[in-house]
N, C-alpha and C positions, 0 to 999 in steps of 0.2 A: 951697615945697619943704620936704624933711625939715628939721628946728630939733634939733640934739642939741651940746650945746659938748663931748662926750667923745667923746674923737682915736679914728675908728673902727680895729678890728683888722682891716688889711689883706689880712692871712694869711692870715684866714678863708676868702679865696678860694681854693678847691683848687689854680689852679695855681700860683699866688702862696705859699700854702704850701709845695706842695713845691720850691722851689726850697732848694739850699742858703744856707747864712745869710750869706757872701760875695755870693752873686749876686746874690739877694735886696737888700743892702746898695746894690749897684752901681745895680739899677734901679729904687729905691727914691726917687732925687728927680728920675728923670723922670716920676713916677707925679702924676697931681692929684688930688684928693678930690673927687668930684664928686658932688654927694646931687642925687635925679632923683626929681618927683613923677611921677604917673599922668599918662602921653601926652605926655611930655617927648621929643622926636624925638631918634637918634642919629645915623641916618643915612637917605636916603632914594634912593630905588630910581634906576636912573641917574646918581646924583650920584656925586659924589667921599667914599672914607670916608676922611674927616681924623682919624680916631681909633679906635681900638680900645680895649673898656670891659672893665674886671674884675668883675663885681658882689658885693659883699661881701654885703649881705643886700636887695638890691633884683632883682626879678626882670622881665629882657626878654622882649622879644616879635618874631620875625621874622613878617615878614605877606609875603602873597601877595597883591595884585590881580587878580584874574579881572574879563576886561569892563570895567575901567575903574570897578567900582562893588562888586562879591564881595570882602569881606576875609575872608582865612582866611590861620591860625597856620601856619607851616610848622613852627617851631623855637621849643623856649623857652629861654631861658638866668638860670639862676641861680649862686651863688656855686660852681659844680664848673666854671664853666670863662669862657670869652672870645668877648664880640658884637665881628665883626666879621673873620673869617675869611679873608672873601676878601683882602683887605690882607693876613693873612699869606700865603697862598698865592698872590699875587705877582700878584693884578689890583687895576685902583683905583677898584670901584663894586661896586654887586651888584645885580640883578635887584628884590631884594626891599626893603622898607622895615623899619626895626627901631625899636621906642620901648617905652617904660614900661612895665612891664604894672602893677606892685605899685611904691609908693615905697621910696625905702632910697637905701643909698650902694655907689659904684662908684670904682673908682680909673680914670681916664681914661690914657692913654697915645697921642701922637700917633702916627701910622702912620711916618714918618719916623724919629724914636725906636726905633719896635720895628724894622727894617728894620738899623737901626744897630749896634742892641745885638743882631740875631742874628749877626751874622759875626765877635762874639768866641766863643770855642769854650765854649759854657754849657749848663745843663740844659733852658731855656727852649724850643729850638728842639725838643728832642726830644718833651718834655711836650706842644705845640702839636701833634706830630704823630698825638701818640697821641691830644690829646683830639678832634682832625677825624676821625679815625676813630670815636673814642665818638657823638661827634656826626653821622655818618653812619650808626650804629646804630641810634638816635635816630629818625632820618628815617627807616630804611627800615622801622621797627616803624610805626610813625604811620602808613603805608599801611595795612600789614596790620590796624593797629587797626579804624584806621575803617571798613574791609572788613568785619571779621566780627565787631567785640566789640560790644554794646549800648552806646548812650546812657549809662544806667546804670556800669555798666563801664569808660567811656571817663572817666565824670564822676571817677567816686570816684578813679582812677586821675590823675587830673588834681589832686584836690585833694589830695593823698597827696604830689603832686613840689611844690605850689606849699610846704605845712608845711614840707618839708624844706627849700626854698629860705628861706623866709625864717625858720626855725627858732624857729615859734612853732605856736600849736596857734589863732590868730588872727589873721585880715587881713581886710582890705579887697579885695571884688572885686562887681564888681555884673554883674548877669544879661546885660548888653548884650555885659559880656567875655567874660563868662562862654560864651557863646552862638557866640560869632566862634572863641575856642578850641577849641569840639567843633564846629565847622561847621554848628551846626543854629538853629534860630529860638528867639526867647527863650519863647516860651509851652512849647516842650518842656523848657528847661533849667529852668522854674517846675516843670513835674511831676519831672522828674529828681529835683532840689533836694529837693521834697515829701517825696518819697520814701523819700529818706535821712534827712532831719528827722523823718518818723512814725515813722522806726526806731531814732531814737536817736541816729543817728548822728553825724551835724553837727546844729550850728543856724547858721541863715540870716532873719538880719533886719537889715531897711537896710542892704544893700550888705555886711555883716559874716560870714563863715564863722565860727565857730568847730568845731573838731573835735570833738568828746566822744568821741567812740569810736573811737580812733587803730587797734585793732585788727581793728574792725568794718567800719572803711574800706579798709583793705588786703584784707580778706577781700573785702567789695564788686567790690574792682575786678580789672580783667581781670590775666593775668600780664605783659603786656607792662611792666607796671610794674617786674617784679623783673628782667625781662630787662635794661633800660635801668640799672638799678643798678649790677646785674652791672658791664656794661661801662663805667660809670663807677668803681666803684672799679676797676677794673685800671689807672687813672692811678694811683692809689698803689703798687702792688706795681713792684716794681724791675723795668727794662726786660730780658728774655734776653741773655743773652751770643752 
């Protein structure tokens, strides 16, 4: 697992940020610091989720079983919001499995915990609402992406959200994930990859992304990516009256 002895910034996580700094204070030592390497399990499909996870700069992954054998990403979750949903919205399992995708740290909270702390009258409960709804945004572009935008497209667009999660212009991801992410076989994420590497774009060697060309990669990918932004900052903008 991650090795860092500096007390990570909590806050960093969007919804943990906004909270006021009262509330924030209250649910602050039911929070555990929980640093998660690559394929660390959170919770698994059927089971019971005993926890729901904040990610400060380590980024999840919801997966789908097809067949018993097909993984495919449904949902990714980085430090704009919270794995593990369904426990807010008041079932106690999920269809889907969820684990590591990138290492980093995550502040842990038990479902019991969150349940407790919503029925004081706080910001928590409303921000959760809005961000199921980002995150159902989220989902319902990912249909349409994978419908009509190119491989290409899909990729750059992908590697555009992981930078921002883990807010560096480098990480670790290797082709196997890489591949289960965009739903396609790994010999096509080599040319994808290629691709953008003859262009400048990124480099890709041993399992390593680096960006180079943060601008050239945004242009690359499809707009579902600015779409999905959109609606994630309207977690920050004040709710209507």
């Amino acid at each position: 697992m991650p090795n860092d002895n500096t007390a990570p910034d909590l806050r960093r996580n969007l919804l943990l940020g906004l909270l006021p700094d009262e509330e924030f204070r209250r649910l602050e030592p039911l929070l555990e610091v929980v640093p998660l390497d690559v394929r660390d399990g959170l919770y698994e499909a059927g089971k019971t989720i005993e926890h729901v996870w904040f990610p400060v700069d380590a980024v999840l992954s919801v997966i789908a079983t097809v067949e018993g054998e097909a993984a495919i990403e449904v949902a990714t979750v980085g430090f704009e919001g919270m794995s593990g949903l369904p426990a807010f919205l008041g079932t106690t399992e999920s269809p889907h499995d969820c684990y590591c995708q990138i290492a980093g740290t995550t502040a842990r909270l038990a479902t019991g915990d969150l349940r407790r702390f919503l029925t004081s009258d706080g910001a928590l409960h409303d921000l959760l609402h809005r961000y199921t709804q980002a995150t159902m945004v989220q989902l319902s572009q990912n249909v349409a992406c994978n419908r009509l935008h190119t491989t290409e497209e899909r990729c750059a667009r992908w590697l555009l959200q992981t930078r921002d999660r883990v807010g560096s212009d480098e990480f670790t991801l290797t082709q196997e994930f890489l591949a289960q992410m965009l739903g396609v076989r790994r010999g096509t994420v080599s040319l994808t990859a290629g691709v953008l590497q003859q262009a400048g774009v990124i480099r890709y060697t041993r399992g390593r992304i680096t960006v180079v060309d943060g601008a050239a990669l945004h242009e690359a990918a499809c707009e579902c990516y600015d779409v999905v932004q959109a609606e994630y900052r309207r977690l920050t903008a004040a709710p209507e009256a």
